[in-house]
N, C-alpha and C positions, 0 to 999 in steps of 0.2 A: 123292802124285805120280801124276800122268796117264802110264799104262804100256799099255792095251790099251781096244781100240776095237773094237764091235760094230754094226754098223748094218745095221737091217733093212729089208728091201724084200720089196716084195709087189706084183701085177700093179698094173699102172698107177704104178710108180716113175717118177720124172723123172730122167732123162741126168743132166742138169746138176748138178742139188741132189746127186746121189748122187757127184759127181764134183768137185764142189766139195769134201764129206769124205772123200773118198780122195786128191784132191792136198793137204789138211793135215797128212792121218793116215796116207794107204796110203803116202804115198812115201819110200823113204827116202834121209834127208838127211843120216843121220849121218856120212858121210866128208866134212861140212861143220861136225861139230858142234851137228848140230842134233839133238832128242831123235826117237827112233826108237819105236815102239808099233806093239803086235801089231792087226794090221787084218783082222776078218773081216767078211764079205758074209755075210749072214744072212738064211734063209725056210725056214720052215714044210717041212720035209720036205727039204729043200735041192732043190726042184722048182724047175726054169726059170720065171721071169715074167715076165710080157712089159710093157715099158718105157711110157710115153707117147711116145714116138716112131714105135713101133711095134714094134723090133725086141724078141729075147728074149735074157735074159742069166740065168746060172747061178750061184747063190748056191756059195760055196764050203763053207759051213758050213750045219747047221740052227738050232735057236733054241740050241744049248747054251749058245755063247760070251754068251748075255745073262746067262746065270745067273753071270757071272764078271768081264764088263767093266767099267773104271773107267769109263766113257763107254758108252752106249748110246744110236745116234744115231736119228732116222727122219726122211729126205729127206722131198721133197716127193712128194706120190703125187697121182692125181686126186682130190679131194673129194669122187666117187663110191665109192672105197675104202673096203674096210670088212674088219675083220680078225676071225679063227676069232678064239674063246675063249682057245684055249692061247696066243695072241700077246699079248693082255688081261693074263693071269697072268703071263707073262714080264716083261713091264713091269714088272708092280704089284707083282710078286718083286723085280725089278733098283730101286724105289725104295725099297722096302722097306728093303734093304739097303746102301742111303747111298750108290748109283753116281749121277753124273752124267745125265740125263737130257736130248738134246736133242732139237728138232725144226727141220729149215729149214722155212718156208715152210706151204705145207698142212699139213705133217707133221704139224703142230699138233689137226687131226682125229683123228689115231690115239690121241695121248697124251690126246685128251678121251673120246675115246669108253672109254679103259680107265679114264677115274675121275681122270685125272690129272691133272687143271686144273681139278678143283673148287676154290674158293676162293683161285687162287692167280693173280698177276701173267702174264699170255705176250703174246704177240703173233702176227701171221702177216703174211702178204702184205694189202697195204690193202685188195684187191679181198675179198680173204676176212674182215674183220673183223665186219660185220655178223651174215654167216653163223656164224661162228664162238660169237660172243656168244650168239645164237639158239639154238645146237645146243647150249651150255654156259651158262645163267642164271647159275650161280654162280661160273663166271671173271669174273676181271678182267684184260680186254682191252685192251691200251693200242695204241689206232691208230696212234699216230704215231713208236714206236721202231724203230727200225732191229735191234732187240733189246734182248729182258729177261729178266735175270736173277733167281728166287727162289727163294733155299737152290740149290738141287743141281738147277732145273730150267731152261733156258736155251731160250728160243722166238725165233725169230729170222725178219723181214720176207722176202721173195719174192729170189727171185735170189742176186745178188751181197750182201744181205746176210748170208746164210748165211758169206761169206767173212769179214765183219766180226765178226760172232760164233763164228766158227770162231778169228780173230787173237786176240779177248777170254779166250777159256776159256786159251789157251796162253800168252798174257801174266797172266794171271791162275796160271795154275800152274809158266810156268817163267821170266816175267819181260818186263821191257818189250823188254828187250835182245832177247832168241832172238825174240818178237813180230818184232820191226822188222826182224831179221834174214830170218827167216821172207818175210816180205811181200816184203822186195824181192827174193828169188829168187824168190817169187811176181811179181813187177813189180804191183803194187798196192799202194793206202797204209797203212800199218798202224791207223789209226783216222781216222775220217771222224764227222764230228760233223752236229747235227740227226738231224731222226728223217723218216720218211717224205714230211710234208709238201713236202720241199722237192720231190718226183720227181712230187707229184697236181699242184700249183698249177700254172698257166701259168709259164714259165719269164719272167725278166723283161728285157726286151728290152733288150740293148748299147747303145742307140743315145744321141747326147748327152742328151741331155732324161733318159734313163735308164740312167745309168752302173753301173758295175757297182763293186761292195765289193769289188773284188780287191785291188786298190792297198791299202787300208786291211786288208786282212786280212794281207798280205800285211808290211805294216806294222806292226803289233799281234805280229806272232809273231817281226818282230826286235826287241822292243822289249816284254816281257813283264815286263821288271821295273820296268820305268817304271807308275806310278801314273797313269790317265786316266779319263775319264769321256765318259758320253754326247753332250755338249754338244762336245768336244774331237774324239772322235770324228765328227762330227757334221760339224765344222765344217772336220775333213781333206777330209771327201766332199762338201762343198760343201752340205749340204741342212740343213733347219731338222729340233731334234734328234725332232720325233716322224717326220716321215717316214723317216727316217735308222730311228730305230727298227723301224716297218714295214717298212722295206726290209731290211734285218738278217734281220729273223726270217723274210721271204717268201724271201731267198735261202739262210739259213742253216738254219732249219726252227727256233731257237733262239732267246732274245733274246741281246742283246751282256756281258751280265754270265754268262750260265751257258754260251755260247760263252769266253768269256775265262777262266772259271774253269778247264772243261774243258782247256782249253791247258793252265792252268798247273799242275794237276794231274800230267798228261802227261812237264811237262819237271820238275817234282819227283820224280816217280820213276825216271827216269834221272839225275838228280845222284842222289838216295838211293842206286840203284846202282852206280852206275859212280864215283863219288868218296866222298871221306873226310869234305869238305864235314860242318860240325854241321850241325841240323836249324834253328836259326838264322840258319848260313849259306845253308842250300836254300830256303831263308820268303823271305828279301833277296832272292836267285839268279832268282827264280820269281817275283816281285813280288807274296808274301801280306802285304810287310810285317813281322811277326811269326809266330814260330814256333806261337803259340795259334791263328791265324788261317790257319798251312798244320792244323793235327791238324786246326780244324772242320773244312774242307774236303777236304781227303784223308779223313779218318775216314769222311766220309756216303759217299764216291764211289767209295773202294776196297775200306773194310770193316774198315780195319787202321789202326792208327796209322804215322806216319813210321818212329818207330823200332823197331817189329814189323814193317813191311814191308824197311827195310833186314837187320834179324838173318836175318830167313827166306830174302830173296833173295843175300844175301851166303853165306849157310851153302849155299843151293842152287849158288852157283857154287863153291867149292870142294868141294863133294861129289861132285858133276854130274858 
């Protein structure tokens, strides 16, 4: 369980990224129920650094807290950043030892430069992914996630993705419920699907000639237990089904089946939570069809079977 949180900053931290993990982790929310965790600011001698902003802020802590956190975070810094040795060790200690590993945005340069995205799945802000690749041959760079996660290491796109992958690790450790709950005291949505592409492309113009997927999105997520296809689809939005297709993915950043699956994924682990619902009746509920056809699909996307995901988060809410 996700109890204490250490995130380090070094000159040239970003406001935002650094502030983004402190309204998930530094605040607390527990006279709402929500899980509470020890939050320290961490650098190198506990020395003032001074921000991309310009201004300067005071770490409360030195490096210790990494040698102990479930979570060891590193915002976005400039990409000119580059960290002493014993920051290096800290890390490569704190993975060592099977803590949580994240980076928003840039951040993603500190965890490469300590060793720690050789050979393994991350991402960063789009604008940095070239560079990144460049600086690390042996990651595997995925452009277009809004965040990835592999094992215990969690790298997440520029900005406001940080916040998406900040909702994921807490849905992830204490459920979709406290997730969604979370979010909307945040006023933000608890999962947001497609992966970067949709923010680079030209956005796709309103206008009639070129309408927008909302009505049909819109449509699809009342309506998730109904059985449909591309052509049907398709034929809601008025267009022939390959442009229909290309319009999908240029708006969604995703095609219409791993958009649809993702939904239904989504609202299977809230019946698994929140009801008694068998795992046959959440398969119908969810439109998988079949209980064999929610495990493939829940299995690949969460990591758990149905009913290892319901014992674990059920036993976490009467524990909690």
């Amino acid at each position: 369980m996700l109890r204490s949180v250490a995130v380090l900053v070094l000159n040239g931290v970003a406001p935002f990224e650094l502030g983004v993990l402190a309204e998930v982790f530094g605040t607390d929310r527990t006279a709402d129920g929500l899980p509470g965790y020890r939050f320290d600011v961490c650098g190198p001698g506990q020395a003032p650094v001074r921000t991309s902003a310009g201004f300067h802020l005071v770490p409360n802590a030195g490096l210790e807290p990494l040698e102990q956190a479930d979570l060891v975070a590193v915002p976005a810094h400039d990409p000119a950043t580059t960290a002493p040795a014993e920051v290096h060790e800290a890390l490569r200690r704190a993975a060592d030892r099977g803590a949580y590993l994240f980076s928003v945005c840039a951040g993603a340069y500190l965890l490469g430069e300590a060793g720690l995205l050789d050979g393994r799945e991350c991402t960063t802000h789009w604008r940095h992914v070239d560079e990144l690749q460049r600086r690390h041959p042996s990651a595997r760079v995925r452009c277009n996630s809004l965040y990835v996660q592999d094992g215990r290491l969690l790298t997440s796109a520029g900005t406001a993705a940080g916040i998406d992958a900040c909702l994921h690790l807490v849905r992830q450790e204490h459920g979709s419920a406290t997730a969604t709950r979370l979010a909307r005291r945040m006023v933000v949505p608890p999962h947001r699907d497609g992966g970067q592409a949709q923010y680079i492309e030209a956005p796709i113009p309103k206008a009639p000639e070129a309408p927008t997927l909302e009505p049909v999105l819109e449509w699809l997520m009342g309506h998730l237990d109904r059985q449909t296809t591309v052509d049907e689809l398709a034929a809601r939005a008025g267009m022939a089904p390959r442009t229909f297709a290309r319009r999908f993915r240029a708006e969604t950043g995703t095609t219409p089946h791993d958009w649809l699956t993702n939904q239904r994924v989504l609202l299977a682990r809230r019946l698994l939570e929140d009801t008694t619902l068998t795992v046959e009746a959440v398969a119908d509920r969810a439109g998988f069809g079949d209980a064999a056809a929610l495990r493939h699909h829940f299995t690949r996307r969460v990591g758990a079977t149905p009913q290892a995901y319901r014992t674990t988060f059920r036993d976490r809410t009467l524990t909690g």
